[in-house]
N, C-alpha and C positions, 0 to 999 in steps of 0.2 A: 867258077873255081871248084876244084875236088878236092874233096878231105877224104882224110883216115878217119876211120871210124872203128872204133875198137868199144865192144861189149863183153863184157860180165856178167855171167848170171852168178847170182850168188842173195844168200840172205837179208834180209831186212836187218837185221841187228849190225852188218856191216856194211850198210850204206855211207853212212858220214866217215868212216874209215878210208873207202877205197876209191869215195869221190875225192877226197881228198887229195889222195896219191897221184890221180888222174888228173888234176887241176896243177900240184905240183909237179909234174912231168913237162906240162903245157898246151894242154889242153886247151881248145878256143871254146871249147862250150862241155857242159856234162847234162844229160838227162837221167830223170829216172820215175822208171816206173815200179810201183810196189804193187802186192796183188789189192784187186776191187772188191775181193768176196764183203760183204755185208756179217757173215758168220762167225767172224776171229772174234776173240774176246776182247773188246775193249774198256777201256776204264772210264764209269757215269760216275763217278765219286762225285765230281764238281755240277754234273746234273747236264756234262754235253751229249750232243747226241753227232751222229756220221751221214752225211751223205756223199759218200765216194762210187766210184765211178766201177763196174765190172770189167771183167779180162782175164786172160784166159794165163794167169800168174799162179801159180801154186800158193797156197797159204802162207806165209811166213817168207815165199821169197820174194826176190827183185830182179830186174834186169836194170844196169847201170851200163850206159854209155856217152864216151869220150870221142871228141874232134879235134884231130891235128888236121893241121895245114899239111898242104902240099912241101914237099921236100924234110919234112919230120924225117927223122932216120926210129923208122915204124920198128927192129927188130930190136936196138937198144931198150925201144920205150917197153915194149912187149916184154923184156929181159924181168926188166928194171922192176913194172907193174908185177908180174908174177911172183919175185921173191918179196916184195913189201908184202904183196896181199897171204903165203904163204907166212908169214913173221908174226902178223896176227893172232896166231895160235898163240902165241906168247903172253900176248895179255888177254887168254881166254876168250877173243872172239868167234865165235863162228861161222866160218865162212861157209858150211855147208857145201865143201866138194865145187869150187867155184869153176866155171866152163869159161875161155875165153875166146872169142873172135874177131877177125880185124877183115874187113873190105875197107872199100873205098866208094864214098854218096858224091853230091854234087849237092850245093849249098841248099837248092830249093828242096832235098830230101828231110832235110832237117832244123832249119834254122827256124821254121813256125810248125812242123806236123806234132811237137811236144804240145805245143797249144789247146790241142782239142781233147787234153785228157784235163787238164785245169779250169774246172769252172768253181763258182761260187759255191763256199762248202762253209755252213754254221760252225766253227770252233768250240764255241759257248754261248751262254745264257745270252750273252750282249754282244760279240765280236764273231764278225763275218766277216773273211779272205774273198775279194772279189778280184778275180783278175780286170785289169784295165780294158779290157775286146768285149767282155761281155756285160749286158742288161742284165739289171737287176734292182729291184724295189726293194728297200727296208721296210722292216717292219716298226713298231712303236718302239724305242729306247732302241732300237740295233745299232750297232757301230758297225759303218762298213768301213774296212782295210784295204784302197786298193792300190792294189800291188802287180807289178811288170817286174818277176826277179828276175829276167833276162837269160840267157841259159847257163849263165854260172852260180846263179844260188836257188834255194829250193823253195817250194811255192808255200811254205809253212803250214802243209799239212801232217810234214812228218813228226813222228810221234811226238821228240825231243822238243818240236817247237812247237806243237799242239799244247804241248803238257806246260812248257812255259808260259804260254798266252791264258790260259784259263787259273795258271796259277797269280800272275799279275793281276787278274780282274778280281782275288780275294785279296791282294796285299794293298795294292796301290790304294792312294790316299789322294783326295784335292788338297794339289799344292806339293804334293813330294817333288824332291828333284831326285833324277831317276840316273844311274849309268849302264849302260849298256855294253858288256865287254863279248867282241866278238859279233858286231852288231849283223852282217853280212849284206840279207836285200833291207835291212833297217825293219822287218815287221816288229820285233818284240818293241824296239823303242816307239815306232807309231800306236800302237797300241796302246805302251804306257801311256803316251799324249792324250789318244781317245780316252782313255780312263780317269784322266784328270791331272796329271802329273802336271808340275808347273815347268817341268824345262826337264828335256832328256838329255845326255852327252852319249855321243851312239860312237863305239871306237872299235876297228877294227884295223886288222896289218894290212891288209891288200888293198891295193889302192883300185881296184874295180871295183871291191865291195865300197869301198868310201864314196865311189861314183854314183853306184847302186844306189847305197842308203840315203845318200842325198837325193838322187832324182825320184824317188817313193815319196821321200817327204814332201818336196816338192807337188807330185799328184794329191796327197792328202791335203793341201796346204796347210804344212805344218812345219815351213823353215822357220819360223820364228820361236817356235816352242823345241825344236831338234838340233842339236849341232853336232856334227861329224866328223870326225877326227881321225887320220891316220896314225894308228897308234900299236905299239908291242905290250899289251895287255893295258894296265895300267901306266904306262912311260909315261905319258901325256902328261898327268896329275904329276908325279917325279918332276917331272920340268916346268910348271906351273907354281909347285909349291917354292922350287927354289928361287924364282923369282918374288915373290912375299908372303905374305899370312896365308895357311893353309883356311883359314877361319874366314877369312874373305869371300864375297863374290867372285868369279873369274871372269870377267867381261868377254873373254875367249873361249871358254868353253860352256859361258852358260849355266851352268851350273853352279851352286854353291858349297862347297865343302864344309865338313861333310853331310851326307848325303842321304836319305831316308830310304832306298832302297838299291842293290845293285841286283842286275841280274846277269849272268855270264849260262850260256848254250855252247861249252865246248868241251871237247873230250877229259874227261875225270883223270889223266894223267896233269893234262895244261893248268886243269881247276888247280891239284895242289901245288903248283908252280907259284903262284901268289894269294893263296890263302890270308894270310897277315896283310899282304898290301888289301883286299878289300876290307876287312878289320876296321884296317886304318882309317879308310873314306867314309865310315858308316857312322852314322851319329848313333850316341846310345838308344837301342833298343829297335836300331834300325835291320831293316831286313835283307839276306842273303837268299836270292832265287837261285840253283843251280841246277839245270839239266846238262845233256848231253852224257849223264853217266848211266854206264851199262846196267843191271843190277849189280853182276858179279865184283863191279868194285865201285859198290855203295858202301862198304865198311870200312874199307880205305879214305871214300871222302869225308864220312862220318867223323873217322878219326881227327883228319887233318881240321876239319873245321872244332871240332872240339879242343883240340890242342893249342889254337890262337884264343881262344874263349868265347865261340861260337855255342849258341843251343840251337841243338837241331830237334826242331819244334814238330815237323811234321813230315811227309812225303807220301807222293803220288807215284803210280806204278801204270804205265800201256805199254803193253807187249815188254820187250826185255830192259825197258829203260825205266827210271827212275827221275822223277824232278825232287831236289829234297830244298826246303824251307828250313831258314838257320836266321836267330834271330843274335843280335850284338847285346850284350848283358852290359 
């Protein structure tokens, strides 16, 4: 079979923007690669260290590519991509002058040659991403992560969810119950599990991501501490509660409301779309993980979580993203 195959060169700061776009259009797969240098600034606050992979990437930029099937109408989707990715400016992204190009591969071009830039790469002090293809030895206390994101979600090295994982291994607690909003290949929520967490609820809208997140737990075995949910942020809980005591166990989700810690990885417009709904599931004093936001609107989520009665206790900075720590008063 032959696909379209449509790339972007464009920045690192809007990767998670115009993968997006490209999965919304319908996309069968998105790859991406970021630059390998060793030399970019990155952030040891939490004491991790990098081992990524060199290429021949500009500093600071990416190449992102998308796969349509055969009979995609390639000149709409091409329309369509360009003005989203041009709109961006709007909410101060930078797309850095973005190039676009379309051929056409054949399945064996692409469906495993993204493989061989994904190996095993230390996150933090204790958690290490191991792709499922390759060996690899722990070391004493390592958590290994392994993970098959498939080609529709990303291999959790990028900064957003780099920055979440090491911010989890300072919050989490044995015995928290954990939510997961936006779960995608499921890393953040296996993680919490590795960490200690007594039961994660891992939710996301897309039902490949729910496929994802289930079949990573699965390889961890860790279906019995992770449950997955197709869900529109928090709906799930909405419809749970309504059925009895939000104070309750939930036999279906696993979880216990409310909740010791949430952590949501998605774009800082979506984060304040439900602000107050996370509020709500948080037990006193419990904690709000939130990446996915650019810095340039780190003041905007700042606000929104202060305006529900959030204290935003702390935050982490790699490269233009921000994870900020907001604890329930």
């Amino acid at each position: 079979m032959r696909w379209h195959e449509v790339t972007v060169h464009t920045t690192e700061e809007a990767i998670e923007m115009i993968s997006n776009f490209i999965h919304e259009l319908g996309a069968g797969g998105v790859s991406i690669e970021e630059s390998g240098t060793l030399n970019k600034k990155r952030d040891t606050s939490l004491g991790q260290w990098y081992e990524l992979p060199f290429n021949d990437i500009p500093e600071g930029r990416a190449v992102i590519k998308g796969y349509f099937s055969e009979g995609t109408t390639m000149e709409s989707v091409m329309e369509e991509l360009k003005q989203s990715v041009t709109q961006l400016a709007e909410y101060d992204i930078d797309t850095g002058n973005p190039e676009f190009e379309l051929k056409e591969v054949d399945d064996e071009d692409w469906a495993n040659a993204w493989k061989q830039y994904f190996k095993p790469i230390r996150i933090s002090e204790r958690l290490t991403i191991k792709p499922t293809w390759e060996d690899y030895t722990a070391g004493p206390e390592e958590l290994i992560i392994e993970l098959d994101p498939g080609m529709a979600f990303g291999t959790g090295t990028h900064a957003t969810t780099s920055l979440c994982l090491r911010t989890l291994e300072k919050v989490v607690q044995t015995g928290d119950d954990v939510i997961d909003v936006g779960t995608g290949s499921g890393v953040l929520a296996i993680a919490a599990a590795k960490l200690g967490a007594k039961h994660v609820l891992a939710l996301d809208l897309d039902p490949v991501a729910v496929s994802s997140a289930n079949e990573n737990s699965r390889l961890n075995g860790l279906e019995s501490e992770i449950t997955v949910k197709q869900s529109d942020l928090l709906q799930v809980l909405r419809e749970s509660t309504l059925a009895g005591s939000s104070e309750a166990p939930t036999s279906a989700l696993g979880v216990k409301i409310p909740v010791q810690v949430v952590v949501a990885n998605i774009l800082a417009e979506i984060i304040l779309m439900f602000v107050q709904d996370v509020y709500d599931v948080l037990a006193p004093g419990g904690t709000y993980v939130v990446s996915g936001v650019i810095k340039s609107k780190q003041e905007d989520v700042e606000k929104g979580l202060s305006a529900v009665g959030f204290s935003v206790t702390e935050y982490y900075e790699d490269q233009d993203w921000v994870v900020i720590i907001a604890r329930k008063l």
